[in-house]
C-alpha positions as CSV (number, residue, x, y, z in Angstrom):
1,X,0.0,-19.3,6.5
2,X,-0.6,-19.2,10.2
3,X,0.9,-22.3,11.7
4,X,3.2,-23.4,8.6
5,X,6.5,-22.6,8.7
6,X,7.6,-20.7,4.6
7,X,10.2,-23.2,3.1
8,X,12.4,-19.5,2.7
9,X,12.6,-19.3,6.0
10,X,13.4,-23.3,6.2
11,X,16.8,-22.4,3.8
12,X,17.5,-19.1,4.8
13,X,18.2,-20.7,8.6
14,X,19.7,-23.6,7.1
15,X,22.3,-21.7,5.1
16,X,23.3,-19.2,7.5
17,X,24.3,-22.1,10.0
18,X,25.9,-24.6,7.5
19,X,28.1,-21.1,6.2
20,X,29.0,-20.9,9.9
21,X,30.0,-24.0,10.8
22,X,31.8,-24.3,7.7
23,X,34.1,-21.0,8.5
24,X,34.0,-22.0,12.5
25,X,35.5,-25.7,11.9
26,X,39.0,-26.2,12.9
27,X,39.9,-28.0,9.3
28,X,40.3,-24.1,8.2
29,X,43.1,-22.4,9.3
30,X,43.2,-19.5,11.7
31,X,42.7,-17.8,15.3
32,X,39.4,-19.7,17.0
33,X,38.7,-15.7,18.2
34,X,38.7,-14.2,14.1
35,X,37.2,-17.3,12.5
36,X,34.3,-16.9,15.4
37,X,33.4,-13.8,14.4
38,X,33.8,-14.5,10.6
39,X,31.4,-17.1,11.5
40,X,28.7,-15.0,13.0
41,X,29.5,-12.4,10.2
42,X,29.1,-14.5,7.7
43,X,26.2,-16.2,8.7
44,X,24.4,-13.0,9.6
45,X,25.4,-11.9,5.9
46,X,23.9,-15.2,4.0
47,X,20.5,-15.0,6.7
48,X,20.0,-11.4,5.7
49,X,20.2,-12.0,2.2
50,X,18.2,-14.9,2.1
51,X,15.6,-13.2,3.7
52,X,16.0,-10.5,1.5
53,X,15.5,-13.3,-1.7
54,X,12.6,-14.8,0.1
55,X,11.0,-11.3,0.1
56,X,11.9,-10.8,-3.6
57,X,10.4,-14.3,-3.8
58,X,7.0,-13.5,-2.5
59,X,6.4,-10.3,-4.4
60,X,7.1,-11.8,-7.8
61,X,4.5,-14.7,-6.5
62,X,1.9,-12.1,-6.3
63,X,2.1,-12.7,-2.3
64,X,3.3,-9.2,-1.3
65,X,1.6,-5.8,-3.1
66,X,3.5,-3.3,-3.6
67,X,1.3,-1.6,-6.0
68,X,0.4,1.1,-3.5
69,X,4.2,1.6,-2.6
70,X,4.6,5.1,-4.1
71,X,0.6,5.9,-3.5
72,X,-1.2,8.4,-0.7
73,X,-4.2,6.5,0.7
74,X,-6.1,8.4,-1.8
75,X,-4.4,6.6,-4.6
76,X,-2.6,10.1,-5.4
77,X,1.3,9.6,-5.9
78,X,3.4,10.6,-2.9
79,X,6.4,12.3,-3.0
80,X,7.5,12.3,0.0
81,X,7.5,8.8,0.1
82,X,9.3,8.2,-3.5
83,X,12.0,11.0,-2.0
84,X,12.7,8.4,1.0
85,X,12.7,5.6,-1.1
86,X,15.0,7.3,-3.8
87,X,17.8,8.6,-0.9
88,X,17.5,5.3,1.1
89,X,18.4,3.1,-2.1
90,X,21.3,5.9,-3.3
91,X,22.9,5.6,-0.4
92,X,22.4,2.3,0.0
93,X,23.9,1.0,-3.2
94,X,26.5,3.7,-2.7
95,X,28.0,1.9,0.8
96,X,27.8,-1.3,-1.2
97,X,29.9,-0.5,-3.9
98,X,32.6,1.2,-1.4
99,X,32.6,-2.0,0.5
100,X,33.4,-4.1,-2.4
101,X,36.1,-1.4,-3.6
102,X,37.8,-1.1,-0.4
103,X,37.1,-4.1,1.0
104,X,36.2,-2.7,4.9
105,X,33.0,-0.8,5.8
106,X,33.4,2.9,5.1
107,X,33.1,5.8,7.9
108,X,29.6,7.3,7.3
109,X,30.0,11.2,6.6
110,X,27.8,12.7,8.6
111,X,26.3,14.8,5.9
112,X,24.9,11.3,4.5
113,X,23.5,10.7,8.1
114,X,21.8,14.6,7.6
115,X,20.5,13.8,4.3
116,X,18.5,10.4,5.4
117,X,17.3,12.3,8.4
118,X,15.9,15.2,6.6
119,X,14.3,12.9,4.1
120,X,12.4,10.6,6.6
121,X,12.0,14.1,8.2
122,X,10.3,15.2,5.2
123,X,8.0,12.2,5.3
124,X,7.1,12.0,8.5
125,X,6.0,15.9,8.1
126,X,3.8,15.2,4.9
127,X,1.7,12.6,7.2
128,X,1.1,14.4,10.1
129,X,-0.1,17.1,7.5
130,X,-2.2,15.1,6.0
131,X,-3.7,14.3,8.9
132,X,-4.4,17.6,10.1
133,X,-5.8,18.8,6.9
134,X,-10.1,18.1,7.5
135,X,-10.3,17.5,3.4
136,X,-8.3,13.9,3.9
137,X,-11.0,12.6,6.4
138,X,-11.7,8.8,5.6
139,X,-15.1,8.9,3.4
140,X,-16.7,6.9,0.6
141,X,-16.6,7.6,-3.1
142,X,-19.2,6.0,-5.6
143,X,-18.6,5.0,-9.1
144,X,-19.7,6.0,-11.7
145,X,-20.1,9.4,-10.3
146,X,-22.6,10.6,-13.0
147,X,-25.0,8.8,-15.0
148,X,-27.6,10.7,-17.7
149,X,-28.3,12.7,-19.4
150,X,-29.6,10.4,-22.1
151,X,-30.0,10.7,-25.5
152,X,-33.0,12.1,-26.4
153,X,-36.1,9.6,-26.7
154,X,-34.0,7.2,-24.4
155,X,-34.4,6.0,-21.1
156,X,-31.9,5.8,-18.4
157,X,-30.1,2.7,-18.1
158,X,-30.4,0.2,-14.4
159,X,-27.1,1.2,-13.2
160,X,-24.8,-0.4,-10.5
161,X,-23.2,1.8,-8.1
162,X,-20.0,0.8,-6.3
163,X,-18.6,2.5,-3.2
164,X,-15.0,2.4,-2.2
165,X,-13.2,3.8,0.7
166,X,-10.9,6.9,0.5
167,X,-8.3,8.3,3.0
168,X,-8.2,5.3,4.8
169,X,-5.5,2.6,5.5
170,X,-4.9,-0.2,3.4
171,X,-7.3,-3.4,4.0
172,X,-9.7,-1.0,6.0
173,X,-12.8,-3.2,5.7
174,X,-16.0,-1.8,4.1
175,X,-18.6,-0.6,7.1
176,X,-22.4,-1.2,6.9
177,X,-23.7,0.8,4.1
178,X,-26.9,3.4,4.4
179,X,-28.2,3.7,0.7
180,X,-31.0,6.7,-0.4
181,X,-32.2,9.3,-2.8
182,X,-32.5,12.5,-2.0
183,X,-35.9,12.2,-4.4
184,X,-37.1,9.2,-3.9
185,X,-39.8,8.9,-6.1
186,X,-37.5,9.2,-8.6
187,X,-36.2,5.3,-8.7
188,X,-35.8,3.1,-6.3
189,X,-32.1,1.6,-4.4
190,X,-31.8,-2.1,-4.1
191,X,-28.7,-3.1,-1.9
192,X,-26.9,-6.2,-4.6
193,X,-23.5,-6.9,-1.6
194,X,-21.6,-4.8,0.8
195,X,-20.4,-2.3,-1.5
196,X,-23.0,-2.2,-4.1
197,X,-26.5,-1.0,-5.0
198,X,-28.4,-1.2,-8.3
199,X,-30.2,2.3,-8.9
200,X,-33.7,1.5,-11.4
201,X,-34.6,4.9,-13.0
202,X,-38.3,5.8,-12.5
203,X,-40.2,6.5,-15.3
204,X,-42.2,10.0,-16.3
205,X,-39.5,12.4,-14.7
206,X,-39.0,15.4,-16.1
207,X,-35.9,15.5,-18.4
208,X,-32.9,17.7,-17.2
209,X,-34.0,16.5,-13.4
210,X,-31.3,15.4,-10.8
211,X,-30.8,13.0,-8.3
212,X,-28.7,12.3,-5.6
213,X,-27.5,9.2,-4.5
214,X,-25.8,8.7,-1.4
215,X,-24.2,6.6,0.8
216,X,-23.3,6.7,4.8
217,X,-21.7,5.2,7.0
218,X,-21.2,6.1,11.2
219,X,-17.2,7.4,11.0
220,X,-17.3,8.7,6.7
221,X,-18.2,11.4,4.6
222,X,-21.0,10.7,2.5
223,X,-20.5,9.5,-1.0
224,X,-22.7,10.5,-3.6
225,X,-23.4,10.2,-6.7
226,X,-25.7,12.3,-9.4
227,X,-28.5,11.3,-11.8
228,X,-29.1,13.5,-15.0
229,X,-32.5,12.7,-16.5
């Protein structure tokens, strides 16, 4: 919350500089140069990690998503970024257990160095196609995207429609809607929030007639959606 310092934060600080007073004091033995930079080292170490366990913290609260971690902006999975995420925690976990074998932090083969590169290459590569290609323009979707036929000797049903936002980033708020028929004699649109619009069949329509439904906005492609009488 703006203007509140997180209590993770609070004991992440407060941990790093206790750990480095602790190694810095002249109670331990040792050269004032090497237990200096144990100090920072140390205290550098405990900060990361506690930040690190604050972040772990706040996703199993519910206070980070990370839902759409692995997801295009069209909900679709991504590839691309699963492929940076599996190299980046190989390698990752990889230098870590060498450190604790060894003891020392291990030359980095430059072949490892290749590998990351060509894999945040690879993502960086599937955006900018992406966003090139005219089919993942931002737009709107509606749901349900059909609705009729009906049985025979039944009417069609009121129906809510719901539009959502595709292509676009995360948290993107919904624009001012435009809701029609492309027939409208055939029911009528009433506007129910930002995102929704109850459609009321008409009655006397001929069965096997269609109907679009649509909704605009200034920046989207249309969404639609069809009625089946």
């Amino acid at each position: 919350m703006k203007g509140k310092t997180n209590w993770e934060f609070t004991v992440a600080l407060v941990a790093a500089v206790i750990a480095a007073i602790l190694i810095a004091s002249p109670v331990l033995p040792g050269e004032p140069a090497l237990k200096l930079k144990l100090a920072i080292g140390y205290g550098l170490l405990i900060l990361v990690f506690m930040f690190g366990l604050a972040v772990l913290i706040e996703i199993v609260r519910g206070r980070i998503d990370i839902s759409e971690l692995l997801e295009e902006v069209d909900g679709g999975a991504s590839m691309s970024r699963f492929q940076l995420l599996i190299f980046t925690f190989v390698i990752a976990l990889s230098l870590f257990l060498m450190v604790a074998a060894q003891e020392k932090f291990p030359a980095v083969p430059p072949e490892v160095l290749t590998l990351l590169g060509i894999s945040a290459s690879t993502y960086a590569v599937s955006k900018g196609i992406q966003m090139s290609n005219p089919s993942q323009a931002a737009g709107l979707t509606l749901m349900p995207t059909t609705l009729g036929p009906p049985a025979a000797g039944a009417a069609l049903p009121a129906t809510s429609f719901t539009a959502s936002l595709v292509n676009t980033p995360p948290g993107t708020p919904m624009p001012a809607l435009t809701w029609s028929l492309d027939a409208p004699a055939h029911g009528t649109l009433t506007p129910q929030s930002s995102n929704i619009a109850l459609y009321t069949p008409a009655t006397g329509i001929a069965s096997g007639t269609k109907v679009t439904i649509r909704a605009q906005a200034a920046g989207y492609e249309d969404g639609t959606a069809v009625v089946t009488y």
